[in-house]
N, C-alpha and C positions, 0 to 999 in steps of 0.2 A: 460578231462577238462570239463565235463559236468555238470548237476544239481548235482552229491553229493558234489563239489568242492566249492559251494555260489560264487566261483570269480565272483563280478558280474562284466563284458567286457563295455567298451564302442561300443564293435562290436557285432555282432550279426552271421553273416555265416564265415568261415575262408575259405580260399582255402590250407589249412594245409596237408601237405605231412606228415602224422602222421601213426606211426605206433603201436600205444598205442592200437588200437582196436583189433591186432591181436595176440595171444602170443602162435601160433603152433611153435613148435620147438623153443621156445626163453630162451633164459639165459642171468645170471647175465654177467657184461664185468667185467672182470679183463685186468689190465692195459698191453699194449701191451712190449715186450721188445725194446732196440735200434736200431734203423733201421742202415743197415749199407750197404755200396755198395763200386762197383770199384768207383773210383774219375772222373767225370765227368758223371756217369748213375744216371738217375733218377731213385729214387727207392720210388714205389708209397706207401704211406700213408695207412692204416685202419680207414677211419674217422667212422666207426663205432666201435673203439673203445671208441668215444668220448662220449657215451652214459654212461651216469652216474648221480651219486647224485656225488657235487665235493664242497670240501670245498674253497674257492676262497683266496688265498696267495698274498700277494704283488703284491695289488692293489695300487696303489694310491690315490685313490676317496673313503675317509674312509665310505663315505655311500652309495660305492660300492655293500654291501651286504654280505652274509656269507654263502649263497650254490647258486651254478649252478645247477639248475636240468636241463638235455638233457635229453632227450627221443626221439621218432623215431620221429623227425622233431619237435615235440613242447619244448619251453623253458621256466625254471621257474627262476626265481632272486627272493632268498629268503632271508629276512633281512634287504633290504634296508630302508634307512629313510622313503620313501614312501611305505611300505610293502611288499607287496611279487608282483613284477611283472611279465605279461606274455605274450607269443610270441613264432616266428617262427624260426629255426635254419637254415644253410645248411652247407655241407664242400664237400671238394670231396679230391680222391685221391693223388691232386697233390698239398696239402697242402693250399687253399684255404678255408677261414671260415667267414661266413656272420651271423647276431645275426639281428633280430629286435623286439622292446617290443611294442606292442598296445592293451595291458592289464591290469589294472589294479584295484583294489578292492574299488570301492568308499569308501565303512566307514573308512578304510586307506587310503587314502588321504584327506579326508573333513578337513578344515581347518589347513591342516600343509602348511606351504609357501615353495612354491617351487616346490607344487609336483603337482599342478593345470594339469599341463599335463604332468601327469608319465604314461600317458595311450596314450600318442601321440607322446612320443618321448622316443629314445633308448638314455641311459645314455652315456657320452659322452667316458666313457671311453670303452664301449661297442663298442661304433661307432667306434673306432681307432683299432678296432680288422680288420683283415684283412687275418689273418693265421693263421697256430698252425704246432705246432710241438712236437715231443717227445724227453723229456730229458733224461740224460744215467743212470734213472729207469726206462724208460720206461713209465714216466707220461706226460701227456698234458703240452703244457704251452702255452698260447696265446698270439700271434703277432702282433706288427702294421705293416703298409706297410714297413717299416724301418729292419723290423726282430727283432727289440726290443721287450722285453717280457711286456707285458700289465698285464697279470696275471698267477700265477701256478694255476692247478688244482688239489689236494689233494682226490684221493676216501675216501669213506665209510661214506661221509657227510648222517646227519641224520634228516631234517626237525622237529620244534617242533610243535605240532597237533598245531594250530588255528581256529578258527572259520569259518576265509575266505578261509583256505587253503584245495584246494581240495585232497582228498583220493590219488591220480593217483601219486601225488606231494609228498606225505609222505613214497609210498613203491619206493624201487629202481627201475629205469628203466631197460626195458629189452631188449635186440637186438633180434626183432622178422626177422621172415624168410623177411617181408617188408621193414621193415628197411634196410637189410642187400641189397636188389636190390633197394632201394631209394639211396644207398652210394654208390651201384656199381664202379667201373671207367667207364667213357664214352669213347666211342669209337674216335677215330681222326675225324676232317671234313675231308668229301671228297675234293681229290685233284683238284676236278672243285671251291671249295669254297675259297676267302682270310679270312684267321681268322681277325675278329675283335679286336680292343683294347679300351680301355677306352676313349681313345680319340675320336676316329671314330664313337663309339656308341652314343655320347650325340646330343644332339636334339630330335626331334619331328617325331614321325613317324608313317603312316596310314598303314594298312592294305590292303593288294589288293582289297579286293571285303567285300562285307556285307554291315552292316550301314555304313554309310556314316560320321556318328559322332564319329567311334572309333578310339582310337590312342592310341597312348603309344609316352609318353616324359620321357627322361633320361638323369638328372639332372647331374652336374661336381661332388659334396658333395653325389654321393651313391644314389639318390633316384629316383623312376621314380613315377608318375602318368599315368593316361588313363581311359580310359572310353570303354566300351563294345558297345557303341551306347547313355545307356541310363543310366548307373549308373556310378559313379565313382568309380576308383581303384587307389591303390597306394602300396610303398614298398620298397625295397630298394634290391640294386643292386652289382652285384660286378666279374668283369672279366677276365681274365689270358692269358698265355700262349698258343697258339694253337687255341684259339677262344672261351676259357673255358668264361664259364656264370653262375653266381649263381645269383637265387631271389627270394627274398622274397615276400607275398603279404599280405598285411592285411584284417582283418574278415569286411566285407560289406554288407548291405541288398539288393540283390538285387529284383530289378522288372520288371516284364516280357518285353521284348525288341524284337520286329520283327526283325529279320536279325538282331540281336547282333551277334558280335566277340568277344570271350573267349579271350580276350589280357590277363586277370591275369593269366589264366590257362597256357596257352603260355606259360608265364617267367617262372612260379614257374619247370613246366615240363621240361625246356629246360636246357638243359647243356652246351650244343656250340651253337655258333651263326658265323655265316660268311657269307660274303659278293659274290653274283652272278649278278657282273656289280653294278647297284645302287639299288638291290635286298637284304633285309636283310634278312636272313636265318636263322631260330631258329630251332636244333635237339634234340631230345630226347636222355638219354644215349647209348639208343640201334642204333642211328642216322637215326631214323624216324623223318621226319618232324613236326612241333608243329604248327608252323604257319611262313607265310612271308608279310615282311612289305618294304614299300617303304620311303625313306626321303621325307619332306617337306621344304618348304623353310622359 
């Protein structure tokens, strides 16, 4: 998503779980078959099969768009009224799936109405994504919290070259070896930990130690803010079963902060999160610690 791409961003650093830069061992994804199991086992998900150029089906939001590009953590929305938007992906194993757009191409957007902030906000019907699952071909199709389908995914979508539209955008994505441990499944919380829920998580919440100005707040509608100390963060949020955590963070400049706290770093790395007393607990998939934060009032 670099200088050959012209996207020009309203952001400028990403904390992007991308794996575009690496393509040791990587190949084309063909779409997975039906997952099938005894009746009542979970049977975990490939969300790295989600990696694709995808032609977008029974949307409802006809200026939805007309490909999903996925790649290893970055996302392209190619088509829409307001042009080709861009952003960060996640999903994990257990059928959970987060989208946010804070990209977008100014000379497509300059005076169309409407699109004033297609660079600040995820399309609405993006936002009611919440899952995905595969249907009996074995193609994607995207969920709301409801299990209602939002959209199919169609492969072999083919971007048409643009001026704005970067190179990375136009070849098919690849599932490099990064990718493949970014999607990993994560391991359980430990049994000293309460998993979290959506409920539990929303407020305001400081870090134990460092600056003294950083926080992370997480919003009831999916979003969280914070600050490292000295710069502002933000993104969007989304959590499950067992303590599961996906997040998102968007591209920010920062600048230099004494005793700054990586809170974006935190979310985007963390997979679970659970509670030790009024101790909030953020794990890595491999269930290394990311960082802990405390409630405020």
């Amino acid at each position: 998503m670099a200088g050959q791409g012209r996207l020009a961003t309203l952001a400028v650093l990403s904390l992007l779980l991308s794996g575009c830069g690496r393509q040791g061992n990587s190949e084309p994804v063909a779409p997975r078959p039906p997952l099938s199991g005894t009746a009542g086992v979970v049977v975990p998900l490939a969300p790295e099969s989600l990696i694709g150029a995808w032609t977008l089906v029974d949307v409802a939001d006809p200026g939805a768009g007309k490909i999903l590009h996925l790649a290893g953590g970055e996302l392209h929305l190619v088509g829409t009224r307001c042009g080709t938007l861009g952003g960060t992906w996640r999903a994990n194993s257990e059928g959970a799936f987060l989208a946010d757009i804070w990209q977008a191409s100014t000379d497509a957007v300059e005076g169309i109405p409407g699109c004033e902030k297609a660079s600040q906000e995820t399309p609405g019907w993006l936002r009611r994504v919440t899952a995905y699952q595969f249907d009996g071909k074995g193609l994607p199709v995207l969920l709301d919290e409801g299990r209602q389908p939002v959209a199919r995914l169609v492969p072999g979508a083919t971007p048409t070259p643009e001026p704005n539209l970067a190179d990375s955008v136009l070849a098919p994505p690849l599932v490099t070896d990064e990718a493949r441990r970014a999607l990993a499944p994560a391991v359980a919380l430990p049994v000293t930990l309460v998993p979290t829920d959506q409920g539990r998580l929303v407020g305001r919440w400081v870090p134990l130690s460092g600056h003294k100005a950083a926080y992370v707040e997480f919003t009831a509608d999916g979003e969280w803010r914070g600050s490292d100390g000295c710069n502002g963060e933000s993104g969007r949020w989304i959590s499950g079963a067992g303590g599961a955590l996906l997040a998102t963070a968007r591209g920010v400049t920062l600048a230099f902060c004494t005793d700054s706290v990586p809170v974006g770093q935190w979310l985007t790395t963390a997979r679970r999160a659970g509670l030790g007393g009024e101790v909030l607990v953020l794990l890595d998939a491999q269930g290394d610690e990311t960082g802990r934060l405390t409630a405020t009032d």
